[in-house]
C-alpha positions in Angstrom: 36.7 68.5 54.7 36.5 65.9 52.2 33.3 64.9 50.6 31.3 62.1 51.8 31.3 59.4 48.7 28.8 57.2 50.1 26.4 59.9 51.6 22.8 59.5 50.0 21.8 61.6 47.4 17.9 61.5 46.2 17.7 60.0 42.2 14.6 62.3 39.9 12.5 59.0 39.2 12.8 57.8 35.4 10.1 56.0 33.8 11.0 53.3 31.4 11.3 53.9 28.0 8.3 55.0 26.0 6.2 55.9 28.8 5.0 59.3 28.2 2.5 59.6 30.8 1.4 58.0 34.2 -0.6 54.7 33.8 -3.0 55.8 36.3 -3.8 59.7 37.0 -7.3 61.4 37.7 -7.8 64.2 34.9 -11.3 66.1 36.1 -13.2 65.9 39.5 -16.4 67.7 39.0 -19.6 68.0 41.2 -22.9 69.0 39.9 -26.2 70.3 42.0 -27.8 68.0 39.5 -27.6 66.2 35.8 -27.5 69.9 34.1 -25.4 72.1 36.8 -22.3 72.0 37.5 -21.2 73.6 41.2 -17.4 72.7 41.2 -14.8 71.5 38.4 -11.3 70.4 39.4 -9.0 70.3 36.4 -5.8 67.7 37.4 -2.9 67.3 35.9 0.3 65.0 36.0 2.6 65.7 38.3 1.9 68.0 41.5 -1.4 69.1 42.4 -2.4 71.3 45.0 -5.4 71.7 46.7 -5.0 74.9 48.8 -7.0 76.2 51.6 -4.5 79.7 52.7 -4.2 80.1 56.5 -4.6 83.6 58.3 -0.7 84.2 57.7 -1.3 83.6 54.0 -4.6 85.0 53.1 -4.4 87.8 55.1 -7.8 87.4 55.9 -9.9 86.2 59.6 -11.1 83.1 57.3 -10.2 80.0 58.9 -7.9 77.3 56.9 -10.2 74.7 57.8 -13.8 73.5 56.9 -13.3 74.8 53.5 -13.5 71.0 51.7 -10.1 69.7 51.7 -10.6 66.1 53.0 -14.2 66.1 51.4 -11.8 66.6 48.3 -9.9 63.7 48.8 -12.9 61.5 49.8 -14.6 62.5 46.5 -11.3 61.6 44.4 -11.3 58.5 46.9 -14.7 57.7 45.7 -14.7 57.7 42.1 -11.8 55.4 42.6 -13.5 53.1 43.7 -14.2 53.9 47.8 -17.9 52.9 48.9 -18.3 55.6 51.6 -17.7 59.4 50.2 -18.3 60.8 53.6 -19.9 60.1 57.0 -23.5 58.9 57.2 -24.3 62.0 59.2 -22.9 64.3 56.6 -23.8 62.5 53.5 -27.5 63.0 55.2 -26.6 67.1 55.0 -25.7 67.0 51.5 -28.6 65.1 50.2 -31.0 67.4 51.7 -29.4 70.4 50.4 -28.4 67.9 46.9 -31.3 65.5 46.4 -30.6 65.2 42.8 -26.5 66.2 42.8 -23.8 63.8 42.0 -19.7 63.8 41.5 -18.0 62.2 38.5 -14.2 61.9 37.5 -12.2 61.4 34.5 -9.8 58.9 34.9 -7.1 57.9 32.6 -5.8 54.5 32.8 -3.1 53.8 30.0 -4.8 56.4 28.0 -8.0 55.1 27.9 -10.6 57.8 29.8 -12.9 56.2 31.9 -15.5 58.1 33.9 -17.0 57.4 37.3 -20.5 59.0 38.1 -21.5 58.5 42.0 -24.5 59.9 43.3 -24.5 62.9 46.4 -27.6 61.0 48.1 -28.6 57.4 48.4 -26.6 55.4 46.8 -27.4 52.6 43.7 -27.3 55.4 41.1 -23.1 54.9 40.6 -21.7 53.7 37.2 -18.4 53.5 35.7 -18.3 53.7 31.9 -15.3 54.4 28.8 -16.4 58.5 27.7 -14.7 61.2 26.2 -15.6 63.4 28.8 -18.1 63.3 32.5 -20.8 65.2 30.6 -20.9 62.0 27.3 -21.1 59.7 30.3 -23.7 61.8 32.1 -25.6 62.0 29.1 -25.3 58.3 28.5 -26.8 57.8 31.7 -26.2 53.9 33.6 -26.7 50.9 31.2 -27.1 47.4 31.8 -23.8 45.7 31.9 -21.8 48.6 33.4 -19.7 48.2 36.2 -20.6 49.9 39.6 -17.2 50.5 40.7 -14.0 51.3 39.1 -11.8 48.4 41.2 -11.8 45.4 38.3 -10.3 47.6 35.8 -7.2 48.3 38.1 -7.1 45.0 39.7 -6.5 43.7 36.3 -4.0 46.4 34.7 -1.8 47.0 37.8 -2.5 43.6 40.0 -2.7 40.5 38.0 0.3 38.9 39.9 -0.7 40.8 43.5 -4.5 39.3 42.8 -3.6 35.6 43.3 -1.0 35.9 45.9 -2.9 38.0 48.4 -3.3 36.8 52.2 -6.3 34.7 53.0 -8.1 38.2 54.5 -7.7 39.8 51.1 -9.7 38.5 48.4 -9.0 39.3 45.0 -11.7 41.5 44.8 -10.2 43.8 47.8 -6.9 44.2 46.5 -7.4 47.7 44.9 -9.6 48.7 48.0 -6.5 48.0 50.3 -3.8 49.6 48.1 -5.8 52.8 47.5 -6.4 53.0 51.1 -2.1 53.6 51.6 -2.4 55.6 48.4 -4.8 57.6 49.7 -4.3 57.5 53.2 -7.3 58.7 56.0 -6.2 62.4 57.2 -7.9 61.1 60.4 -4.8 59.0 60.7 -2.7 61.7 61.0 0.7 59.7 59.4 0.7 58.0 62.7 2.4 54.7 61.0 3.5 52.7 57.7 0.1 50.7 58.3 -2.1 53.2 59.6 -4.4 54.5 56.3 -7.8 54.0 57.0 -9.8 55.0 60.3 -13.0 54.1 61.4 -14.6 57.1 62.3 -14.2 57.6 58.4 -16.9 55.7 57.9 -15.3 54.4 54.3 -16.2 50.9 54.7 -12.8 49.8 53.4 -11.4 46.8 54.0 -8.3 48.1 55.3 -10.6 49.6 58.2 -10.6 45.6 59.8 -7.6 44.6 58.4 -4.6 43.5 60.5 -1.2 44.7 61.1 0.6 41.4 59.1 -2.5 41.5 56.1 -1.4 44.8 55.6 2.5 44.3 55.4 2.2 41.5 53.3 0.0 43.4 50.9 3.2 46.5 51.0 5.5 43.6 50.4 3.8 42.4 47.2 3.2 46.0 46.0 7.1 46.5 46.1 8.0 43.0 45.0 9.5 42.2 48.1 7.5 38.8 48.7 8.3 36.0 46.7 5.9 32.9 46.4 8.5 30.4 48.6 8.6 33.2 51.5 4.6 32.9 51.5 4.5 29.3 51.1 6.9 29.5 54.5 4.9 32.0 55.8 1.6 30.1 55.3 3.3 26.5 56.9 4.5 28.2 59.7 1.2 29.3 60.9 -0.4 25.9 59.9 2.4 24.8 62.1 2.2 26.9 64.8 -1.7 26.9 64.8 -1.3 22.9 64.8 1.4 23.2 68.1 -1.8 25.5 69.5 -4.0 22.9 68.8 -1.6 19.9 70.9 -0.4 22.5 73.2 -4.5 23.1 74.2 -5.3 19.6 74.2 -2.4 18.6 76.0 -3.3 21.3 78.8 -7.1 20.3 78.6 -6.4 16.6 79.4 -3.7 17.2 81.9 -6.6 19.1 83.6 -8.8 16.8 83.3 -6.4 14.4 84.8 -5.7 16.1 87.8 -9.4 16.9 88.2 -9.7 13.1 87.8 -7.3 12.4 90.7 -8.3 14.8 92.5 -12.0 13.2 92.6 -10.8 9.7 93.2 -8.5 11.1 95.9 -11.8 12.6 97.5 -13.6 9.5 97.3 -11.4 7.5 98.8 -10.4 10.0 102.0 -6.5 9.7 100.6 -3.7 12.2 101.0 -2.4 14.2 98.1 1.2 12.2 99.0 -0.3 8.7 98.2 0.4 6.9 94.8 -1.0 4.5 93.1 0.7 2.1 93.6 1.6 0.2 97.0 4.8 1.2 98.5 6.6 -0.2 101.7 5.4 2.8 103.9 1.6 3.3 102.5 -1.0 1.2 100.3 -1.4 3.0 96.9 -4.6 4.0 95.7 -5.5 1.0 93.4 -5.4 -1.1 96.2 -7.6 1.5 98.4 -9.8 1.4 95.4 -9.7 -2.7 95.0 -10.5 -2.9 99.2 -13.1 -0.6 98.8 -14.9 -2.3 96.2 -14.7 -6.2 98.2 -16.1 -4.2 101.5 -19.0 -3.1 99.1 -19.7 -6.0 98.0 -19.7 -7.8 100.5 -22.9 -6.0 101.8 -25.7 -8.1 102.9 -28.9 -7.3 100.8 -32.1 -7.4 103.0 -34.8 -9.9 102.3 -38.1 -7.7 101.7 -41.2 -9.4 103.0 -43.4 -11.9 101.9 -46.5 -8.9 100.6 -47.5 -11.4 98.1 -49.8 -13.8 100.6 -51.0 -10.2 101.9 -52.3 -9.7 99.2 -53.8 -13.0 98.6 -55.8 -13.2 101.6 -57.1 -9.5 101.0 -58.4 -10.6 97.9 -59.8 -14.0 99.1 -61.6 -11.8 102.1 -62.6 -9.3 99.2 -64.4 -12.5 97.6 -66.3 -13.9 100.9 -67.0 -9.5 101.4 -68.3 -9.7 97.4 -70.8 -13.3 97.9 -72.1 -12.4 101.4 -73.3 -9.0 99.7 -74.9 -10.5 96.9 -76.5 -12.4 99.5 -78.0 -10.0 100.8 -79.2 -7.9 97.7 -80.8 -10.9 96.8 -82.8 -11.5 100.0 -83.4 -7.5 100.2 -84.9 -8.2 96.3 -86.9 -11.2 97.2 -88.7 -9.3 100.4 -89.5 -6.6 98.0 -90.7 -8.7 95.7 -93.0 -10.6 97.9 -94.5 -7.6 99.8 -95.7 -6.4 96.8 -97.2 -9.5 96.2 -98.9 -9.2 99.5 -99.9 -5.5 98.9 -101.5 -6.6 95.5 -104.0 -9.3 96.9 -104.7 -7.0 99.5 -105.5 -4.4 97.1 -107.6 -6.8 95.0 -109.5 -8.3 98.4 -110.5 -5.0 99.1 -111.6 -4.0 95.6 -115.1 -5.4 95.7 -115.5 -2.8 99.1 -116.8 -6.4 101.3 -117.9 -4.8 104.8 -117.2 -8.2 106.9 -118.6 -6.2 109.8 -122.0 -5.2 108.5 -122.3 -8.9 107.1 -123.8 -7.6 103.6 -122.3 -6.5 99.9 -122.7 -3.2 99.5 -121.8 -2.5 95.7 -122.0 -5.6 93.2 -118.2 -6.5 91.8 -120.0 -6.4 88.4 -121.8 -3.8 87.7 -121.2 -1.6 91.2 -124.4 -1.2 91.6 -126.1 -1.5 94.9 -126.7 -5.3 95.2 -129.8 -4.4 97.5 -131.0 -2.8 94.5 -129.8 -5.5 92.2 -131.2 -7.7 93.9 -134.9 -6.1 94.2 -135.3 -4.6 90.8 -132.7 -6.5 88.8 -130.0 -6.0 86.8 -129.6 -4.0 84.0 -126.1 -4.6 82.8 -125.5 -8.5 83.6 -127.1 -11.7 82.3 -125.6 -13.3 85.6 -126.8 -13.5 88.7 -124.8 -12.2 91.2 -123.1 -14.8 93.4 -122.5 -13.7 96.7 -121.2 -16.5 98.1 -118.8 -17.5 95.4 -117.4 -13.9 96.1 -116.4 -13.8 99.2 -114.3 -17.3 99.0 -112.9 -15.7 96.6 -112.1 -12.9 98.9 -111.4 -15.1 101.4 -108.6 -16.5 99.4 -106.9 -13.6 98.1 -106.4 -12.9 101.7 -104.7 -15.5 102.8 -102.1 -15.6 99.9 -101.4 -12.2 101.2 -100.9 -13.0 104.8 -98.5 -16.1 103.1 -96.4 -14.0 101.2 -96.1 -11.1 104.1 -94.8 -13.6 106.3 -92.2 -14.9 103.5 -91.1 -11.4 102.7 -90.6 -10.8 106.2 -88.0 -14.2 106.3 -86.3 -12.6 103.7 -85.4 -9.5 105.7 -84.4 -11.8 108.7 -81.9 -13.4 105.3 -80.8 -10.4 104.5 -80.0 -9.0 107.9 -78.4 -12.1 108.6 -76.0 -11.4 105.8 -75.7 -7.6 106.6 -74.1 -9.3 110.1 -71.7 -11.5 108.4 -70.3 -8.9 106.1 -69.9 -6.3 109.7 -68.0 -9.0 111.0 -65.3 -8.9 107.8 -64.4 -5.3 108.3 -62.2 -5.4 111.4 -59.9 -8.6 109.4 -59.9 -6.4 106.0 -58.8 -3.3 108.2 -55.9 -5.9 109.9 -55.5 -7.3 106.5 -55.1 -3.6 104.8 -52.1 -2.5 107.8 -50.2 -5.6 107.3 -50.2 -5.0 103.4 -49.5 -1.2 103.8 -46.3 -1.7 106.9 -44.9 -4.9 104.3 -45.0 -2.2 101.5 -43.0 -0.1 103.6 -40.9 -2.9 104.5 -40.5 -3.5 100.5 -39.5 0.3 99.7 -37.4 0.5 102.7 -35.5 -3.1 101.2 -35.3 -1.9 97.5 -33.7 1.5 98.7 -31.3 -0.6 100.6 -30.2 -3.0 97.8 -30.2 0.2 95.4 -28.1 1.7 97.9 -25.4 -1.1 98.1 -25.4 -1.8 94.2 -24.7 2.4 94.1 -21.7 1.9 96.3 -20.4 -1.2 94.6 -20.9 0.9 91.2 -18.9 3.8 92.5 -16.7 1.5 94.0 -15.9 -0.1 90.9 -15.7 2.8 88.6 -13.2 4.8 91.1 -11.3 1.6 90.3 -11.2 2.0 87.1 -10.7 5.3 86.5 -7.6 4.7 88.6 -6.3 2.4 86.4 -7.3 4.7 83.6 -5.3 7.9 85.2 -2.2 5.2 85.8 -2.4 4.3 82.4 -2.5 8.0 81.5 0.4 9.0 83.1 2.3 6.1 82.1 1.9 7.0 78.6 2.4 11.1 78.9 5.7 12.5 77.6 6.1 15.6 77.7 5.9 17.8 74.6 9.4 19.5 72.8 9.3 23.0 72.7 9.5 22.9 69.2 9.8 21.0 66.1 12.3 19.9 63.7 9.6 21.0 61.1 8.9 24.2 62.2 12.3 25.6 62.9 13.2 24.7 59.3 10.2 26.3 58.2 11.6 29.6 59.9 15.3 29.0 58.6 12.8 29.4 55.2 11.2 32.1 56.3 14.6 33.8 56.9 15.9 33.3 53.8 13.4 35.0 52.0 13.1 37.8 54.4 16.8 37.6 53.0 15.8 37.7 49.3 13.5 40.2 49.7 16.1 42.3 51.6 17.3 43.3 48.4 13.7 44.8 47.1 13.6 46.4 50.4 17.1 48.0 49.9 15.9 49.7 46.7 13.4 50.9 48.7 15.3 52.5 51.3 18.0 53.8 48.7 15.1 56.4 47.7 14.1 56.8 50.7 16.7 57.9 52.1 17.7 59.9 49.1 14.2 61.8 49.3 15.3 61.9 53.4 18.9 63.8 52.4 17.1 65.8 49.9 14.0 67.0 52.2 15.7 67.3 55.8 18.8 68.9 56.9 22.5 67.2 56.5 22.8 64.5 59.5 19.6 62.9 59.2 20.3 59.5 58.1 17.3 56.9 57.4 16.5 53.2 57.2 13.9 50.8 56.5 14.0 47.0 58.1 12.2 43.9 57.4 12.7 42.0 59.9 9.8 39.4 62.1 8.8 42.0 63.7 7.1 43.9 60.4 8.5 46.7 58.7 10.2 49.4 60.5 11.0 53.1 58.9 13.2 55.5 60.8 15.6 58.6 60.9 17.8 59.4 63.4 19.9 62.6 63.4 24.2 61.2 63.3 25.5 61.2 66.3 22.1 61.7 68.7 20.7 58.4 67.7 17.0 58.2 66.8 15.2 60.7 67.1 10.9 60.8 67.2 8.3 64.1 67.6 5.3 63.8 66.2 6.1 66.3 63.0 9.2 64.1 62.2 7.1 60.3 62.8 4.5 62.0 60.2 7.9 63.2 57.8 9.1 59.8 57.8 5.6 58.5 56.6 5.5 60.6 53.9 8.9 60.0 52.9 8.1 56.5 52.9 5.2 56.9 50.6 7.2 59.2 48.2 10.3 56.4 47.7 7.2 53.9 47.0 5.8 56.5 43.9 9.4 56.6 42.9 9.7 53.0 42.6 6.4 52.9 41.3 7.3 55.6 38.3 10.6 53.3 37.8 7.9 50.2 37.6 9.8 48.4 40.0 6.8 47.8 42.1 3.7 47.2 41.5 1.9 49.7 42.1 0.0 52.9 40.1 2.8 56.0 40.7 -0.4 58.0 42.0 -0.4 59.1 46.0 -2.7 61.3 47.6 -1.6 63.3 50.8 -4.2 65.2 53.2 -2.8 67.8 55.0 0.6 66.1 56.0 2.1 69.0 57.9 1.9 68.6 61.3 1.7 71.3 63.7 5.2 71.8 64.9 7.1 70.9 61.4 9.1 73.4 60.1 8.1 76.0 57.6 11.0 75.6 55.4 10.9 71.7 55.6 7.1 72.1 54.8 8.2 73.7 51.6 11.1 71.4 50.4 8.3 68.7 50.0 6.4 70.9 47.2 10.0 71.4 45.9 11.0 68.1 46.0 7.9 67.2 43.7 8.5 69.7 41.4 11.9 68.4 40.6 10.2 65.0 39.5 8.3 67.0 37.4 10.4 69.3 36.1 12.7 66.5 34.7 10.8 65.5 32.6 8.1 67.0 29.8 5.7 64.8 30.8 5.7 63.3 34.6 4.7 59.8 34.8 3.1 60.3 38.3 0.2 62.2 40.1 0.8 63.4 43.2 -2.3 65.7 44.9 -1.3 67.4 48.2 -4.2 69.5 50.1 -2.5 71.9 52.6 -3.6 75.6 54.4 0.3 76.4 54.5 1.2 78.2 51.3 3.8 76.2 49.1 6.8 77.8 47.8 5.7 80.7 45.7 7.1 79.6 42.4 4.3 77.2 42.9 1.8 79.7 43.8 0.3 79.1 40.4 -2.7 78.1 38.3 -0.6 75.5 37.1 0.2 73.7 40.0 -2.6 74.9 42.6 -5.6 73.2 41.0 -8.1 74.5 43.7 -8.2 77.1 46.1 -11.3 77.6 48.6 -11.6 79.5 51.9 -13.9 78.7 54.7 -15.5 81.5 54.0 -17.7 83.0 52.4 -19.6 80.1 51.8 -19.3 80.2 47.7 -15.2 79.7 48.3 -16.1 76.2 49.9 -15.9 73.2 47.7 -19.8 72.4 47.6 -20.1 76.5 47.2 -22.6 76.8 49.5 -23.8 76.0 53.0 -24.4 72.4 54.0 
């Protein structure tokens, strides 16, 4: 059987010329229990690292292959890269009260330039990032003003200087490292589900690919393997102004043809017509506007009732309240004046009968003068007075005083005949006020009664006319509607745009899935075929075995994930994307992938490696399946723990 000329064949990566190392590879991960102990130091390398926690079938030992540290590995490595959240809140609660004073730190080589990030094991504000030989100089150095928290603007500006001002409008330039290092270093909560899945949120990471959508995410991948070009994005961006615009019309159109019908609808109910009626007149039926038009000349022709006359009511019950007001003046005046004079009356009595005159007797007992006996005035003298008393002259005076007193009784006494007169006259003005006061409340009535009557036909005439008008209105209304084109000339030649750089970048995509399906051929047995599409519906990676079409179970979906990220570090060691050639894998085996298979992906790495004397990538892999045994090595397996005892775990203790 003749060879297959065109069959896929996997390529070992080459680096330009002159690079003699990656531009981005972690050297050291080291945690310490605090400044001046160190619990755990992680020597990296170039090229493939393992991280390897040995299974049952490996170890030969009842230690389980998990809980030993292996994602809390990545999460560190994660972190000194840059991630805000190392671990769960829950967890990072554990460590910090076993490690109130510990901290991690990495050495990190970016174009040969070491710089070291120290992050704190407990509450965090303590992380620095700062250009040292080595973790300990930086520890010792300690935070200084002026140093950065967070690795991010470094790499932003060495591997995304184009990528930072071309991002979507959900990425800001300051989150372009956080979303790239999240595929990098993709969540091993995700389990390789998808091409877009890298970050979950039970993580806790606070990344920004944690929120981000399916299309922010793709156009970030696109940019990363220089398969978006600025006209493409300037398509992309008018055809969602467009089609957010066509949203806009197609919502207002709806919202006013609702408000239309609602509008007929109401004027249909006000005046009693059938749903069948127009607005217009029509041989068999009078239209609406002319319902409307009869309605309003019946209303108003209403008559308005003529409210009484309260007015004169009211005059007269005030001119009666006048006579009521004089005729009881009246009479406090001639109740004053009786009082008056009988008090007169009482005081010439009282003075009359102050010189004690016994009329009956016919003799003065006590002088007026001296009230002395006038019998014994008269006999011995008096002792106190140089006149005589005169007896006579007394009682005339007496005499008097008692007449003006009988005078002024019987005037007081005319008085209270006056003032009982007028007590008569104002009894005799109660029964008209009372008459008065039920005409004036029965025309108030009368009034209310009128004006709610008047209000009640100017309310019909208003309703009247404003049904007319609103008829008009909803005539005028669906005189002028059109109906709206299912699209526009401006959008579909935004799409043809679209299309044609989905076309250009076609090409960037085609490099892409020439390694990938080289690294497919290489890894999986012969048949499998692969392909990657970019199409409107995102980007789609598959294999299919030839002749069975495609094929999916759960240990192939997460293969083809993997493959996918290895062809992006291969174009990333070639520099043909823009991207670090670092990648970070977290137990990619799934459960029912084949052994062997398993094995070919350590293999695979080590031929990019072994190609060269120095690799221009970093590729860590953590795993409880053992890798081929060549590998088996201090060189290549950079960390092994166990689950137990407790010292094998990575914090060496328990937490």
């Amino acid at each position: 059987m003749a060879a297959d000329l065109f069959a896929p064949i996997m390529r070992i990566p080459v680096a330009p010329a002159g690079r003699s190392g990656p531009r981005l590879w972690v050297r050291r991960l080291a945690i310490f229990s605090d400044p001046n102990n160190i619990i755990r130091d992680v020597p990296l390398k170039p090229g493939l690292n393992i991280v390897w926690t040995p299974d049952m079938s490996s170890s030969g030992r009842r230690a389980l292959a998990h809980g030993s540290g292996k994602t809390t590995f990545c999460r560190l490595l994660r972190a000194c890269l840059g991630e805000h959240g190392y671990t769960t809140d829950t967890q990072r609660s554990r460590i910090f009260a076993d490690l109130p004073n510990g901290l991690f730190a990495a050495e990190i080589l970016i174009d040969g330039v070491c710089w070291v990030a120290v992050r704190p094991l407990g509450l965090p504000g303590g992380e620095f990032v700062a250009q040292a030989a080595s973790i300990e100089e930086a520890i010792v150095r300690g935070r200084r003003d002026g140093d950065q928290a967070f690795i991010d603007p470094v790499l932003i500006e060495t591997f995304f200087p184009m990528i930072a001002g071309a991002t979507p409008p959900e990425v800001s330039r300051e989150q372009v490292w956080d979303v790239l290092r999240a595929w990098l270093t993709r969540d091993q909560e995700c389990r390789l589900a998808d091409t877009l899945a890298w970050r979950s949120p039970q993580t806790q990471s606070r990344s920004r690919a944690q929120v981000l959508g399916e299309t922010a995410k793709l156009t970030m991948v696109r940019l990363a393997l220089r398969a978006l070009d600025a006209e493409e994005q300037m398509a992309a961006l008018r055809e969602r102004e467009l089609v957010a615009t066509a949203e806009d019309e197609r919502r207002r159109q709806a919202y006013q043809q609702q408000r239309y019908l609602d509008g007929l609808k109401v004027v249909r109910a006000a005046l009693s017509a059938d749903d069948e009626i127009g607005f217009d007149d029509t041989i068999d039926q009078t239209g609406l506007v002319s319902l409307a038009e009869a309605a309003l000349a019946e209303a108003m022709r209403a008559d308005l009732p003529r409210p009484p006359d309260v007015g004169s009511i009211f005059a007269r019950l005030n001119a009666l309240n006048e006579e009521r007001r004089a005729l009881e003046a009246g009479q406090q005046a001639a109740a004053k004046e009786a009082d008056v004079k009988r008090g007169e009356a009482e005081r010439y009595r009282a003075e009359a009968n102050l010189g004690e005159i016994d009329i009956t007797q016919g003799r003065v007992r006590v002088c007026p003068i001296c009230r002395v006996s006038v019998d014994e005035t008269l006999a011995n003298g008096c002792g106190i007075s140089l006149e005589r008393c005169d007896l006579a002259v007394l009682k005339a005076t007496i005499a008097d005083k008692l007449v003006k007193a009988a005078q002024l009784a019987g005037e007081a006494d005319n008085a209270v005949l006056e003032a009982n007169r007028f007590e008569a006259l104002i009894n005799q003005l109660s029964p008209r006020q009372q008459a008065l006061e039920a005409d004036a409340k029965s025309a108030d009535a009368v009034s209310r009664a009128a004006q709610a009557a008047a209000k009640d036909v100017q309310d019909r005439i208003y309703r009247a006319r404003r049904i007319l008008d609103d008829l008009r209105s909803l005539r005028e209304v669906e005189a002028a509607a059109k109906p709206a084109p299912p699209s526009t000339a401006a959008l579909d030649a935004v799409r043809a745009q679209l299309e044609a750089g989905r076309s250009r970048a076609r090409a960037a995509i085609r490099n892409l899935e020439e390694r990938y399906q080289g690294i497919m051929a290489a890894w999986l047995p012969d048949g499998v075929e692969g392909t990657v599409k970019l199409d409107g519906n995102g980007l789609k990676v598959d294999a299919q075995f030839a002749g069975r079409g495609e094929v999916s179970t759960a240990a192939l979906d997460s293969l083809k994930i993997v493959a996918f990220d290895l062809a992006a570090l291969h174009m990333a060691i070639e520099e043909k994307a823009d991207l670090p050639a670092f990648l970070v894998h977290d137990s990619p085996r799934e459960a029912d992938l084949d052994g062997q298979l398993y094995e070919r992906l350590f293999s695979l790495l080590y031929q990019w490696e072994e190609s060269v004397e120095t690799p221009c990538f970093q590729y860590i892999v953590t795993t409880t399946t053992a890798p081929p045994l060549n590998l088996q090595t201090d060189r290549h397996v950079r960390l092994r723990m166990s689950s137990t005892p407790a010292e094998m775990r990575l914090f060496g203790m328990d937490l």
